[in-house]
PDB file of N, CA, C and O in Angstrom, chain B, residues numbered from 101:
ATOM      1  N   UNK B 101       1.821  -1.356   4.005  1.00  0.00           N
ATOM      2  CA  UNK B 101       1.510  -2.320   5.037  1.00  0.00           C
ATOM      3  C   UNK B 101       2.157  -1.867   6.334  1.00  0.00           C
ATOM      4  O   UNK B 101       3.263  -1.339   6.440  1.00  0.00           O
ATOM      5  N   UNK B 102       1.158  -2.201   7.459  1.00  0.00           N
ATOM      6  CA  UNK B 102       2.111  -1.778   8.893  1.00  0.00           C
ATOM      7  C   UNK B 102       2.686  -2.807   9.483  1.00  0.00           C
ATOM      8  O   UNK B 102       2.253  -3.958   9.551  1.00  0.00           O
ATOM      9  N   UNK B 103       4.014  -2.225  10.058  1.00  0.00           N
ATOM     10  CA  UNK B 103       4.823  -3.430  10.448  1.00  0.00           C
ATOM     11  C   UNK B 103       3.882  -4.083  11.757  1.00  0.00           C
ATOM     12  O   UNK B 103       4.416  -5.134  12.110  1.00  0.00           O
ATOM     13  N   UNK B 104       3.007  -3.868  12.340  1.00  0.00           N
ATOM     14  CA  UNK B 104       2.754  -4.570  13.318  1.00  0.00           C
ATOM     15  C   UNK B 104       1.332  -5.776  12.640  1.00  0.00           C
ATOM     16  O   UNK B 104       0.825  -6.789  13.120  1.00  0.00           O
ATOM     17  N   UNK B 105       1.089  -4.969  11.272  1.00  0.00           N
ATOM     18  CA  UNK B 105       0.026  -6.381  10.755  1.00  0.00           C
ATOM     19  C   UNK B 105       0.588  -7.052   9.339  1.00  0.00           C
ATOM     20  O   UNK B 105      -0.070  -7.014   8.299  1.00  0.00           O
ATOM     21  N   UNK B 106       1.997  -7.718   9.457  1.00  0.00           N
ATOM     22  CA  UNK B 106       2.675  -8.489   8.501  1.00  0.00           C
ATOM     23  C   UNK B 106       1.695  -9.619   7.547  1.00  0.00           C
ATOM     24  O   UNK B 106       1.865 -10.809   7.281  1.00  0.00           O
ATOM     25  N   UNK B 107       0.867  -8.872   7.273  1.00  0.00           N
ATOM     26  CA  UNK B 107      -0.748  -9.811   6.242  1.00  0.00           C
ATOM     27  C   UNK B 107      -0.226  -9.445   5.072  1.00  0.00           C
ATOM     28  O   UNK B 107       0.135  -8.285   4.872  1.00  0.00           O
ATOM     29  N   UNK B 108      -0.119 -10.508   4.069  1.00  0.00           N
ATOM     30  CA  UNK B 108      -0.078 -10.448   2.853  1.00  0.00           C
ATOM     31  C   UNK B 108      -0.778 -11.237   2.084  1.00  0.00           C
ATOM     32  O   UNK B 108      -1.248 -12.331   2.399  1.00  0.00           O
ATOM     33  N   UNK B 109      -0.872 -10.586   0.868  1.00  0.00           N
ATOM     34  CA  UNK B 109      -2.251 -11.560  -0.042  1.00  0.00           C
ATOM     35  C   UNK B 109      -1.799 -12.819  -0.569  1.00  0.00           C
ATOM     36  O   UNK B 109      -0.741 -13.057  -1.152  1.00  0.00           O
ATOM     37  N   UNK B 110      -2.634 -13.502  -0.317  1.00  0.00           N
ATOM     38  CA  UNK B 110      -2.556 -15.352  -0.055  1.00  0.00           C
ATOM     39  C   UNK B 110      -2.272 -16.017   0.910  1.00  0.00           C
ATOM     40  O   UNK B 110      -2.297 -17.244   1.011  1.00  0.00           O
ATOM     41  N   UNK B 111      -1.978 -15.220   1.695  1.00  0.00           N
ATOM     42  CA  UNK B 111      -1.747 -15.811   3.132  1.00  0.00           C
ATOM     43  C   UNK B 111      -3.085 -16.214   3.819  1.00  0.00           C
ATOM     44  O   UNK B 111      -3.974 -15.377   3.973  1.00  0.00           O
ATOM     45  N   UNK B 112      -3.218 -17.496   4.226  1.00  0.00           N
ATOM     46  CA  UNK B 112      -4.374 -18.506   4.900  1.00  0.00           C
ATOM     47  C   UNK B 112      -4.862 -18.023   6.166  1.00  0.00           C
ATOM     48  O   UNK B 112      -4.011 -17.589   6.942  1.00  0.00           O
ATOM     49  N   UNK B 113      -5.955 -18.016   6.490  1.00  0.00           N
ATOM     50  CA  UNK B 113      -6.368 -18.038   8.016  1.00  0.00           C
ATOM     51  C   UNK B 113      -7.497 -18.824   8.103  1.00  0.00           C
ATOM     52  O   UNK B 113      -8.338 -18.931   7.210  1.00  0.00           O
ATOM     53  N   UNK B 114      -7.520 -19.429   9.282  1.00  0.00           N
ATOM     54  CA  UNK B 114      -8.333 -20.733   9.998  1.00  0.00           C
ATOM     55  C   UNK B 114      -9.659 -19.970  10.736  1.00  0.00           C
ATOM     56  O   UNK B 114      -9.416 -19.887  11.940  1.00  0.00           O
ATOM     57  N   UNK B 115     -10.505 -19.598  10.524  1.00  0.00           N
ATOM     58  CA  UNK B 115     -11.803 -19.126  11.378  1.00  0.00           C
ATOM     59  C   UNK B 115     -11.585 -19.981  12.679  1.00  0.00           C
ATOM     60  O   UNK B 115     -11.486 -21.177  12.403  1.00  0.00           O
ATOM     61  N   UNK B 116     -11.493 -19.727  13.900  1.00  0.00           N
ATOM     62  CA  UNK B 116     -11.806 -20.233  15.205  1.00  0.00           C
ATOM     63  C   UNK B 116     -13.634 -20.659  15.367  1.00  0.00           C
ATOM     64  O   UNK B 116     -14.474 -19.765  15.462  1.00  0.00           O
ATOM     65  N   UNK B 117     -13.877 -21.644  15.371  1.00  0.00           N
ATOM     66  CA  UNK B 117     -15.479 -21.870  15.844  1.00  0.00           C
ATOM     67  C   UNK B 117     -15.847 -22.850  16.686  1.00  0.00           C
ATOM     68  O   UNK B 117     -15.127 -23.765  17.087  1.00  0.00           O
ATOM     69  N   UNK B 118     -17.125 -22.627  16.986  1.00  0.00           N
ATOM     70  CA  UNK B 118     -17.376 -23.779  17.728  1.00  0.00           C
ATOM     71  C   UNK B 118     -17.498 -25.111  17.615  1.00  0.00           C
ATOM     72  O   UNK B 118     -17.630 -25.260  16.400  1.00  0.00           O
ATOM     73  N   UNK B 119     -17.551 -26.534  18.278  1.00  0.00           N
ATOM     74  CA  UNK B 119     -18.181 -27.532  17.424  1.00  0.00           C
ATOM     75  C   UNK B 119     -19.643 -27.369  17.192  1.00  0.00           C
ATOM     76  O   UNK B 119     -20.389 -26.666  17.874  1.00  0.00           O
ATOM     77  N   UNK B 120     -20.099 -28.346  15.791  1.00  0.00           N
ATOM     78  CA  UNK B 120     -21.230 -28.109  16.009  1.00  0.00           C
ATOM     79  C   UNK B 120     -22.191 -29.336  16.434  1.00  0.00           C
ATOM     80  O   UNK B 120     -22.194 -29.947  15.366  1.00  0.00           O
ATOM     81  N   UNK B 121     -22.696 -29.804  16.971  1.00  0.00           N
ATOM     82  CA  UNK B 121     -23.252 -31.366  17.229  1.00  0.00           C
ATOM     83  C   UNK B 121     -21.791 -32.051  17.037  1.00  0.00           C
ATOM     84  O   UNK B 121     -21.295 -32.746  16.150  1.00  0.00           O
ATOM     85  N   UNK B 122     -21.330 -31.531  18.289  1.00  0.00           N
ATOM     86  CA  UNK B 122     -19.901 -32.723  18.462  1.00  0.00           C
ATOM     87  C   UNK B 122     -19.065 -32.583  17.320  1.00  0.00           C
ATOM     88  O   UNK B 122     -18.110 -33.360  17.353  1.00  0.00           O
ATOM     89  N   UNK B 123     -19.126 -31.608  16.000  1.00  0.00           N
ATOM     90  CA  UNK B 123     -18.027 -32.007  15.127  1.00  0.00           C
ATOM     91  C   UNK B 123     -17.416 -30.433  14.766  1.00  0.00           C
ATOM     92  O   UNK B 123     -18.041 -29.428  14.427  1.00  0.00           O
ATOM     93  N   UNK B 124     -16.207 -30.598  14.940  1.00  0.00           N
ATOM     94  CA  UNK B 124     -15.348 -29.094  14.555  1.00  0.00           C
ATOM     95  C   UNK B 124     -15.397 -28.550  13.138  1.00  0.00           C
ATOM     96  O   UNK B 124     -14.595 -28.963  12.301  1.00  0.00           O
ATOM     97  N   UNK B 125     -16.203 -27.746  12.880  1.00  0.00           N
ATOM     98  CA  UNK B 125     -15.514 -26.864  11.532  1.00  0.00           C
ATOM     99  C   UNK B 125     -14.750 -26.231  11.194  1.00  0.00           C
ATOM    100  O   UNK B 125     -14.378 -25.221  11.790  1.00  0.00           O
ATOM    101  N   UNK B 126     -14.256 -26.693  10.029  1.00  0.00           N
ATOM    102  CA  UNK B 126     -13.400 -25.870   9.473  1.00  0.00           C
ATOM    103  C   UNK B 126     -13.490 -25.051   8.342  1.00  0.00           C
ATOM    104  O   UNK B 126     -13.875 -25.452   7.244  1.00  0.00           O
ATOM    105  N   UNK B 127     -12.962 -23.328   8.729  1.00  0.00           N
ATOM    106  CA  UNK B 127     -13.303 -22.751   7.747  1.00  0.00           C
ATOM    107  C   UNK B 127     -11.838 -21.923   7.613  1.00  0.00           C
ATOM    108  O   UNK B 127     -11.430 -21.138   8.469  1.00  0.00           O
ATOM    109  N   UNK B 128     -11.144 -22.253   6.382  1.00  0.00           N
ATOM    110  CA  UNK B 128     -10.403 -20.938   5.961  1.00  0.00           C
ATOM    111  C   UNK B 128     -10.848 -20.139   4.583  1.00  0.00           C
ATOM    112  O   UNK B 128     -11.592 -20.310   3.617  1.00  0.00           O
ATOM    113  N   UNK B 129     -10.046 -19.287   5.035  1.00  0.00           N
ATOM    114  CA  UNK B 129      -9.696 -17.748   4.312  1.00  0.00           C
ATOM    115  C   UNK B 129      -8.243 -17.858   3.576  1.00  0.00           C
ATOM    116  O   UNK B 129      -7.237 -18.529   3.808  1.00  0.00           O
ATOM    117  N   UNK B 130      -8.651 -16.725   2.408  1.00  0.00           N
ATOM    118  CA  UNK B 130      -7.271 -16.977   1.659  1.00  0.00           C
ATOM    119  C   UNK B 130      -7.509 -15.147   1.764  1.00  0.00           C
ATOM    120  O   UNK B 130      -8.475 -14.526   1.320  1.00  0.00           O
ATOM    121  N   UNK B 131      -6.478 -14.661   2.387  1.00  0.00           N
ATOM    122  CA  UNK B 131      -6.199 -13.106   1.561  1.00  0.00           C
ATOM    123  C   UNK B 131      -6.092 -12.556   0.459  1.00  0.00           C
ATOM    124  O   UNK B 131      -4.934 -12.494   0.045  1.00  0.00           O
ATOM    125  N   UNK B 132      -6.966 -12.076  -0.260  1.00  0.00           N
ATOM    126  CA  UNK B 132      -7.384 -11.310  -1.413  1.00  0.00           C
ATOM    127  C   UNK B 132      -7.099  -9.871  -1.430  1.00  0.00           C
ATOM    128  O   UNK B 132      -7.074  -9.599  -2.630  1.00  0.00           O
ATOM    129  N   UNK B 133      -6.876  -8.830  -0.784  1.00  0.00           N
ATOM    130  CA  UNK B 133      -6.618  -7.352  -0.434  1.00  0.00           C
ATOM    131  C   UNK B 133      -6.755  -6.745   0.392  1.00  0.00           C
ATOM    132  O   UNK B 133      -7.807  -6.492   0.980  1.00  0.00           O
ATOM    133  N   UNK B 134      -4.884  -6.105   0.768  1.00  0.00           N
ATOM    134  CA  UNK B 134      -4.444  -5.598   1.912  1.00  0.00           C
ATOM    135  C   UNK B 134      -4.725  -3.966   1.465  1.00  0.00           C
ATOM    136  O   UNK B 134      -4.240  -3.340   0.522  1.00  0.00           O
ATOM    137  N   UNK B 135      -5.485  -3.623   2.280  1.00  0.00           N
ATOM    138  CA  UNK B 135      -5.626  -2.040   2.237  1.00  0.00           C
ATOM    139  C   UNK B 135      -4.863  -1.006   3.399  1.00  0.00           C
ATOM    140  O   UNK B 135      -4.922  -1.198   4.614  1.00  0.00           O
ATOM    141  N   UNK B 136      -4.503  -0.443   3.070  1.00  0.00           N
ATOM    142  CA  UNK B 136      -3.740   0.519   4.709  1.00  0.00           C
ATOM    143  C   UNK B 136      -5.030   1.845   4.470  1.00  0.00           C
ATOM    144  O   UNK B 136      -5.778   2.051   3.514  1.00  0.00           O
ATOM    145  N   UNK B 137      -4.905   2.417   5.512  1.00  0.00           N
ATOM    146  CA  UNK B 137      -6.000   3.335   5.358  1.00  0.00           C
ATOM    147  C   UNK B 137      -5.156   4.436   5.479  1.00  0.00           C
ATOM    148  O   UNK B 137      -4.058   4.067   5.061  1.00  0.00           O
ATOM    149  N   UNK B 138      -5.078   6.166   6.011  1.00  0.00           N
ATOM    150  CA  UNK B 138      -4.647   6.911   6.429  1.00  0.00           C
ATOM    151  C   UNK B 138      -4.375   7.001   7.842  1.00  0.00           C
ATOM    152  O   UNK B 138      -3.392   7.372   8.482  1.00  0.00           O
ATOM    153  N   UNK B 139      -5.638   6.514   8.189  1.00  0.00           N
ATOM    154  CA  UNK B 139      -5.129   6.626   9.781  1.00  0.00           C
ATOM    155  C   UNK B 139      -4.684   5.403  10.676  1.00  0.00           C
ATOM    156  O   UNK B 139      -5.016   4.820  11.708  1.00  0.00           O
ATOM    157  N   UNK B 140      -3.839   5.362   9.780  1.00  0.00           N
ATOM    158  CA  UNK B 140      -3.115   3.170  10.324  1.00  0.00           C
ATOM    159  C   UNK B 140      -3.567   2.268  10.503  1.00  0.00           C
ATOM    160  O   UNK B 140      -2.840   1.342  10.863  1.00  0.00           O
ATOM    161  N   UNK B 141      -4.609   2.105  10.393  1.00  0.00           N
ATOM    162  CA  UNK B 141      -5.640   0.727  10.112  1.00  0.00           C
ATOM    163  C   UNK B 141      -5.337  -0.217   9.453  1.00  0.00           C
ATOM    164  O   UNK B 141      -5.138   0.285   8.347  1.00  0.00           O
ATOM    165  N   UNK B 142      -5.120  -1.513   9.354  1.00  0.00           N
ATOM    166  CA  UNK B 142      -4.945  -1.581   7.989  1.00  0.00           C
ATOM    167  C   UNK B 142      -6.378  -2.747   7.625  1.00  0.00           C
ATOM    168  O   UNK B 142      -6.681  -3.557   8.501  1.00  0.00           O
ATOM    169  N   UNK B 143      -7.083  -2.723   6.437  1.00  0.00           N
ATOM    170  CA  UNK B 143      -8.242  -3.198   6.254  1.00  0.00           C
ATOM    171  C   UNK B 143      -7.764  -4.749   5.193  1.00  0.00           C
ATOM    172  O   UNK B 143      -6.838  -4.803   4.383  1.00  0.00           O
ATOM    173  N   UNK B 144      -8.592  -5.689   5.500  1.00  0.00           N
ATOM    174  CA  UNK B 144      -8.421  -7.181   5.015  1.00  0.00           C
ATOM    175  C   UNK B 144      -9.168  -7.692   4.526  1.00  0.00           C
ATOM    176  O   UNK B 144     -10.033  -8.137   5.280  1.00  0.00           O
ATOM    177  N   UNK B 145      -9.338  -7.948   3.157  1.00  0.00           N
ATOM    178  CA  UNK B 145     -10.283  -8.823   2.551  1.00  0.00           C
ATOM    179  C   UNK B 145      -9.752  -9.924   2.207  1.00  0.00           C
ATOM    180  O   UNK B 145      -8.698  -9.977   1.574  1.00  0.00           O
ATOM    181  N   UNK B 146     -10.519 -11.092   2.636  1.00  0.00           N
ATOM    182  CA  UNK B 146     -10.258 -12.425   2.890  1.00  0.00           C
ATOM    183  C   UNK B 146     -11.621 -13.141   1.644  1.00  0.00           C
ATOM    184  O   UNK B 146     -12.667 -12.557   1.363  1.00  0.00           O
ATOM    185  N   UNK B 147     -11.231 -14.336   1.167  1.00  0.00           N
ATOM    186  CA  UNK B 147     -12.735 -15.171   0.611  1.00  0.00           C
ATOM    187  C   UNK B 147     -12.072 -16.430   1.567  1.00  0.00           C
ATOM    188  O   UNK B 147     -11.039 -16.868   2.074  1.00  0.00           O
ATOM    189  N   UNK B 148     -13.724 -16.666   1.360  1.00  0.00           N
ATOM    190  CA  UNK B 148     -13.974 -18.211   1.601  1.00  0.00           C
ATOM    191  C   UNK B 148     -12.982 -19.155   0.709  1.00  0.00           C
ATOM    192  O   UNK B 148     -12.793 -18.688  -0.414  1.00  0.00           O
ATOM    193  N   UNK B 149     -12.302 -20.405   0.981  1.00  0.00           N
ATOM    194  CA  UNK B 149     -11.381 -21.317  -0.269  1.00  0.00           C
ATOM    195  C   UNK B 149     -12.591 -21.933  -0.390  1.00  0.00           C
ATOM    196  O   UNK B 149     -12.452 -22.266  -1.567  1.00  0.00           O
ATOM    197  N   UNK B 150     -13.821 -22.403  -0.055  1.00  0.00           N
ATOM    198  CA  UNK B 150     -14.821 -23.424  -0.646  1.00  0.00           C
ATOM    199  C   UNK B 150     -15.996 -22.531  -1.180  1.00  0.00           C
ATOM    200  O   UNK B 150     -16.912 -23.068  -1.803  1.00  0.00           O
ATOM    201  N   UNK B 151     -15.989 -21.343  -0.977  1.00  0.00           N
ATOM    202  CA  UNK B 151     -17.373 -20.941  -2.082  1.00  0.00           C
ATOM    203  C   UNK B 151     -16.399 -19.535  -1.575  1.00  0.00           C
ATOM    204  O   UNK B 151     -16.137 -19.038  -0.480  1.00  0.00           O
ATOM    205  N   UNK B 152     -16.060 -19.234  -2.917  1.00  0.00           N
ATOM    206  CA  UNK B 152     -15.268 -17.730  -3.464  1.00  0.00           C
ATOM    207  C   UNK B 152     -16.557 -16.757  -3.648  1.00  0.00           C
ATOM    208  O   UNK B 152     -16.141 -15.652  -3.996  1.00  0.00           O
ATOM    209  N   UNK B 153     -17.795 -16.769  -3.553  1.00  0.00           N
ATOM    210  CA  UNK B 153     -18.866 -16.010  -3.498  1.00  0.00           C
ATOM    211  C   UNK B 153     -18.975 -15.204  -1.870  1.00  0.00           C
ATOM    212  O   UNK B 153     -19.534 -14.164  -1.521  1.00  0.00           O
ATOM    213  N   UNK B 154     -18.447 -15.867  -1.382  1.00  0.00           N
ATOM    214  CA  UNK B 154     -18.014 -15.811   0.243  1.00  0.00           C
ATOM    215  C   UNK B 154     -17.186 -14.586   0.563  1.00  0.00           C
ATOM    216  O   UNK B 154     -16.157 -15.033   1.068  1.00  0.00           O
ATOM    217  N   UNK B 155     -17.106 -13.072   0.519  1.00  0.00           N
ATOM    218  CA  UNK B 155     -16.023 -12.497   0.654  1.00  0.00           C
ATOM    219  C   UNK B 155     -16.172 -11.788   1.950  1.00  0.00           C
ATOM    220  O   UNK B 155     -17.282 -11.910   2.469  1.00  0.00           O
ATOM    221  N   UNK B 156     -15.328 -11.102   2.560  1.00  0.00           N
ATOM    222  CA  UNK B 156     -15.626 -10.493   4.336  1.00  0.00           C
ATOM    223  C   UNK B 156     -14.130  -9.581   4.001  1.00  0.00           C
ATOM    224  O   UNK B 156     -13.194  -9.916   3.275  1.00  0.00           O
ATOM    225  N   UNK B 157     -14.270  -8.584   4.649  1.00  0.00           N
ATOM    226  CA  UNK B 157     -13.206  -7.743   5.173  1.00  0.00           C
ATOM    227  C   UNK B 157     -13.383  -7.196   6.796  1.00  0.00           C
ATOM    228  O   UNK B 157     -14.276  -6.761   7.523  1.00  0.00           O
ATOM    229  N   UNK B 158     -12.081  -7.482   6.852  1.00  0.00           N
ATOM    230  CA  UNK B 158     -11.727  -6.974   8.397  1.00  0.00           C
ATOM    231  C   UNK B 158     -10.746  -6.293   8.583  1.00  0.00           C
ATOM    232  O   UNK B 158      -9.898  -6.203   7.696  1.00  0.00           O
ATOM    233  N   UNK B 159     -10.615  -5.663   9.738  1.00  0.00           N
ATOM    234  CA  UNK B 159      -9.291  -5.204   9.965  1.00  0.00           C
ATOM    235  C   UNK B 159      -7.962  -6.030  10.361  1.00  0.00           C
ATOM    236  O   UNK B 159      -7.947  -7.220  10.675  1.00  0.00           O
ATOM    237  N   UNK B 160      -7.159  -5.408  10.307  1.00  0.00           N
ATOM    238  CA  UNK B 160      -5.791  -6.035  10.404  1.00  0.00           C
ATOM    239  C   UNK B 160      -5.984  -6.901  11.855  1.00  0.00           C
ATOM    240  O   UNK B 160      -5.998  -8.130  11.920  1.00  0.00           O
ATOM    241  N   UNK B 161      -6.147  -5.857  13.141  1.00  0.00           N
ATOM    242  CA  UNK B 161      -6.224  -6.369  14.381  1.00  0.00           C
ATOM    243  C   UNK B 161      -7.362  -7.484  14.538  1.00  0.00           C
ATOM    244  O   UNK B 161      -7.100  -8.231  15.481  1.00  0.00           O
ATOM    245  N   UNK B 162      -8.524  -7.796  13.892  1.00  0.00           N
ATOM    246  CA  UNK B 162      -9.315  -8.639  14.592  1.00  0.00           C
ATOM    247  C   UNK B 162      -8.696 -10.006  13.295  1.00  0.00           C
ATOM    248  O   UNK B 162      -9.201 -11.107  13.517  1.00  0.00           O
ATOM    249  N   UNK B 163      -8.062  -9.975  12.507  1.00  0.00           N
ATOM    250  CA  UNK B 163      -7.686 -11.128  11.391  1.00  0.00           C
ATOM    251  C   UNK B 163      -6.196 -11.703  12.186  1.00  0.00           C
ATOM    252  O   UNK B 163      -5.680 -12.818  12.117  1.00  0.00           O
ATOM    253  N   UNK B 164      -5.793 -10.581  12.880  1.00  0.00           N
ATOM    254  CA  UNK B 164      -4.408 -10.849  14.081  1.00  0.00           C
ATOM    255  C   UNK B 164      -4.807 -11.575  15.863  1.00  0.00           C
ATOM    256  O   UNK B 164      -4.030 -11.913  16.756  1.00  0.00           O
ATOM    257  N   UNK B 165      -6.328 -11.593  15.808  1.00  0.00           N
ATOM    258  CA  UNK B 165      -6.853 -11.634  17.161  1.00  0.00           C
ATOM    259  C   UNK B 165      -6.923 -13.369  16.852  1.00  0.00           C
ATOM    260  O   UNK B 165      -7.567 -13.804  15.897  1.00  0.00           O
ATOM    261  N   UNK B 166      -6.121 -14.326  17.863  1.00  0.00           N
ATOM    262  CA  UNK B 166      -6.097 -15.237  17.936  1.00  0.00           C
ATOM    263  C   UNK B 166      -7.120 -15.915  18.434  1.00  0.00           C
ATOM    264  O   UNK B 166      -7.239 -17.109  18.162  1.00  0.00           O
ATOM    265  N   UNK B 167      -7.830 -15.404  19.068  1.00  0.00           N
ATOM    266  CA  UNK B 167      -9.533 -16.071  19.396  1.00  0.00           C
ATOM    267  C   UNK B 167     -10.392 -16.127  18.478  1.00  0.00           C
ATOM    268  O   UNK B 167     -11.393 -16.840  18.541  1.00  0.00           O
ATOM    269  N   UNK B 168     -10.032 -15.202  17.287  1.00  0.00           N
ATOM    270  CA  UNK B 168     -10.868 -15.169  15.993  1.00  0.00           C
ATOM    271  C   UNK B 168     -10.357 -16.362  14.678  1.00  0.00           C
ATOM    272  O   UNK B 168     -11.096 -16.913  13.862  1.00  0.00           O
ATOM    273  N   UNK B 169      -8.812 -16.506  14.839  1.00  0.00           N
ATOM    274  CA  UNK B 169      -8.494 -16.969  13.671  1.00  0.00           C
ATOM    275  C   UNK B 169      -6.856 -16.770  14.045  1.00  0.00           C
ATOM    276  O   UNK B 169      -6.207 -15.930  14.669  1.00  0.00           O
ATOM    277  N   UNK B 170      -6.448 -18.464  13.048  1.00  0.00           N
ATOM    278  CA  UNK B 170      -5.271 -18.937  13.399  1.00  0.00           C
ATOM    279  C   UNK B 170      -4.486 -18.792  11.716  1.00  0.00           C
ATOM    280  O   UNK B 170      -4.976 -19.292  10.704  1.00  0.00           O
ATOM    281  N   UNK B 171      -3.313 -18.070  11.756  1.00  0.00           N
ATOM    282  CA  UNK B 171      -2.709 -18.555  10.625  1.00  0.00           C
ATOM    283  C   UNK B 171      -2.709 -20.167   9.942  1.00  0.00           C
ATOM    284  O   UNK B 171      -2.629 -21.130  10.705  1.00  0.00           O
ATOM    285  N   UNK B 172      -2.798 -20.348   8.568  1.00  0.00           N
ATOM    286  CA  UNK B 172      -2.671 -21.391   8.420  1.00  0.00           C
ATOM    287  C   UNK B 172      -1.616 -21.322   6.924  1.00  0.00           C
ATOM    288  O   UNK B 172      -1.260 -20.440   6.142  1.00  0.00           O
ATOM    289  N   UNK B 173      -1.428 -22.558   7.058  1.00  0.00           N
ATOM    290  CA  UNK B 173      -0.186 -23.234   5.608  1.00  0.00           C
ATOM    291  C   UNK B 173      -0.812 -22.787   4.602  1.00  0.00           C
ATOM    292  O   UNK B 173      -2.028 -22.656   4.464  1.00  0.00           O
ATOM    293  N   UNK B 174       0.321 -22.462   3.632  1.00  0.00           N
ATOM    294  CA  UNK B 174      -0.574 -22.547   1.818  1.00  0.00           C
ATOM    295  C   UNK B 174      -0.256 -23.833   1.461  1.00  0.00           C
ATOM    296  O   UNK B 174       0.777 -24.491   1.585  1.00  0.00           O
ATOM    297  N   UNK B 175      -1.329 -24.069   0.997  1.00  0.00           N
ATOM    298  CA  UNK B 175      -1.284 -25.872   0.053  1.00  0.00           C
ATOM    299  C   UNK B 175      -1.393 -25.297  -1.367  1.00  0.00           C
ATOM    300  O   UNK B 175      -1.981 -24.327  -1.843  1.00  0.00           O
ATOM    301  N   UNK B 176      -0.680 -26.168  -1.813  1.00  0.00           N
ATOM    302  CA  UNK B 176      -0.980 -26.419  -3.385  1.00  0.00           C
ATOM    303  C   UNK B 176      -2.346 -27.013  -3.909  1.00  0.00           C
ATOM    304  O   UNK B 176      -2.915 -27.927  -3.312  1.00  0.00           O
ATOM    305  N   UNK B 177      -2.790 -26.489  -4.957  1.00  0.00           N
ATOM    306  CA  UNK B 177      -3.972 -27.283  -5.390  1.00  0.00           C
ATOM    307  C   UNK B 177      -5.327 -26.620  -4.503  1.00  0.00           C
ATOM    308  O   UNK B 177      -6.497 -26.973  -4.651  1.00  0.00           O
ATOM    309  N   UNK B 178      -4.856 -25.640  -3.616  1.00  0.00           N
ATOM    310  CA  UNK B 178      -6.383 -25.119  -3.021  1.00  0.00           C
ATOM    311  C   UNK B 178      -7.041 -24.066  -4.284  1.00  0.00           C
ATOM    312  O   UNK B 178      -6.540 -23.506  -5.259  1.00  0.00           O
ATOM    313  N   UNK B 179      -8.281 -24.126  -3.759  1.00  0.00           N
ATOM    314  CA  UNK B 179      -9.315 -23.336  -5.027  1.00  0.00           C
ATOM    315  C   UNK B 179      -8.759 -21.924  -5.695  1.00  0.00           C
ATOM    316  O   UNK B 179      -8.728 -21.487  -6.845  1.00  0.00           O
ATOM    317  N   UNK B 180      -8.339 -21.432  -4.406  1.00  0.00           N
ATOM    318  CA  UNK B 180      -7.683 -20.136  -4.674  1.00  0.00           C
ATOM    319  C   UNK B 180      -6.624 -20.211  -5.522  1.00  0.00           C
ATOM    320  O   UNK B 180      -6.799 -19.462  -6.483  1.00  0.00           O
ATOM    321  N   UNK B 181      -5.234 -21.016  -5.577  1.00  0.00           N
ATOM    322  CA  UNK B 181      -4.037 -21.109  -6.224  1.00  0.00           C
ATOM    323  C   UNK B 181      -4.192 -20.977  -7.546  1.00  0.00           C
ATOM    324  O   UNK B 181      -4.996 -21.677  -8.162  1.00  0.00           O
ATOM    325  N   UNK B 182      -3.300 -19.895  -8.230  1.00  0.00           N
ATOM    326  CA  UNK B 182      -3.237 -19.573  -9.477  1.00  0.00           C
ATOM    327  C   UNK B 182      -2.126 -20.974  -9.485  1.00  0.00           C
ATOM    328  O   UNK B 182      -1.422 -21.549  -8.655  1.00  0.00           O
ATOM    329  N   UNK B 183      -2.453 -21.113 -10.959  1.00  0.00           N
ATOM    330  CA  UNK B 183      -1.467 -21.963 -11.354  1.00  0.00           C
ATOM    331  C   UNK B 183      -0.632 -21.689 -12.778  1.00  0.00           C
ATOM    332  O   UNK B 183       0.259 -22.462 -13.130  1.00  0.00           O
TER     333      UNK B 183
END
């Protein structure tokens, strides 16, 4: 992992979006696999917590880009949580 993208798996992120007809969505991400590449990248696969069929990878920098997406809390009891 590179010290400048401190992402670790299970760690939450909040999708930034628009409203839609007046009402805000909300969408997080649970981190599923931190990849580093060779040439310092480091690559992010995130799922959806409400449909795990949902998966996306990004890079470190645009999952760090605050116009894209806000850290968020781990809760107990979300879909993702091993128990």
């Amino acid at each position: 992992m590179s010290r400048d993208y401190p992402i670790e798996i299970g760690q939450r992120f909040e999708e930034r979006q628009s409203a839609v007809f007046g009402r805000q969505r909300r969408t997080l991400w649970r981190v599923t696999a931190v990849t580093p590449r060779t040439d310092g990248l480091v690559h992010v696969t995130v799922v959806k917590e409400d449909d795990a069929t949902d998966m996306r990878t990004f890079s470190g920098p645009t999952l760090m880009d605050s116009s894209r997406f806000w850290p968020a809390p781990i809760e107990n009891g979300s879909p993702l949580t091993e128990d």
